[in-house]
N, C-alpha and C positions, 0 to 999 in steps of 0.2 A: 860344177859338174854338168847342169843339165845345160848350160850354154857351150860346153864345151860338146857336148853330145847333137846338140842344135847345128851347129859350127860341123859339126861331121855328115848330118844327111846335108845339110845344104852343099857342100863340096862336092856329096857323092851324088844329085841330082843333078846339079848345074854341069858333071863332066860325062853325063851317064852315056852309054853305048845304047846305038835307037833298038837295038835289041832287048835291053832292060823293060822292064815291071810288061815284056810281053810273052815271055817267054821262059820255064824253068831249066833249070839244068840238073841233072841228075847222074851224079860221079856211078857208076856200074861199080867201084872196086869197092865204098864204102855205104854207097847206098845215101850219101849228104846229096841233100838240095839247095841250091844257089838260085840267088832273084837278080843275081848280077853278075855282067858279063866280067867285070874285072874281078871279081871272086873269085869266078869258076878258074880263070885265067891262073891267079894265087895259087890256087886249090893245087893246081897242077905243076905248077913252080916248085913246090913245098911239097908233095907227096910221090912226085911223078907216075898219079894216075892217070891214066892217060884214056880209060872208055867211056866217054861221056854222050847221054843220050836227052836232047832236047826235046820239050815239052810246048804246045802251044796251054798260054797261061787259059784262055778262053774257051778251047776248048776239049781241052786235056789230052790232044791226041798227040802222039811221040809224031816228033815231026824230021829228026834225023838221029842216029846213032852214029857215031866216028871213033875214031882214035884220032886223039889231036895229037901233035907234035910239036 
């Protein structure tokens, strides 16, 4: 189990989006926060929420608000 769990952050860091661990994202329809860009990506595949408001991680100021598509 925990090498399998091992085996999953290292996937998820070696393909990360340079947007990742700098930035949150915060779904507007359920109020979840995401540290990662292909999360949020999921998030929106799967629920089709689509008002998502980014976050700088440093220094907590909303940095854009969208509707993605």
């Amino acid at each position: 189990m925990l090498k399998s769990n091992l085996s999953f952050v290292y996937n998820k860091t070696k393909n990360m989006h340079p947007e990742d661990l700098n930035n949150i994202w915060v779904c507007s329809n359920c109020q979840t926060a995401f540290a990662f860009h292909s999360d949020i990506m999921d998030h929106i595949k799967n629920t089709r929420h689509k008002h998502i408001k980014k976050f700088d991680l440093n220094t907590g100021r909303l940095i854009e608000v969208r509707a993605m598509v």
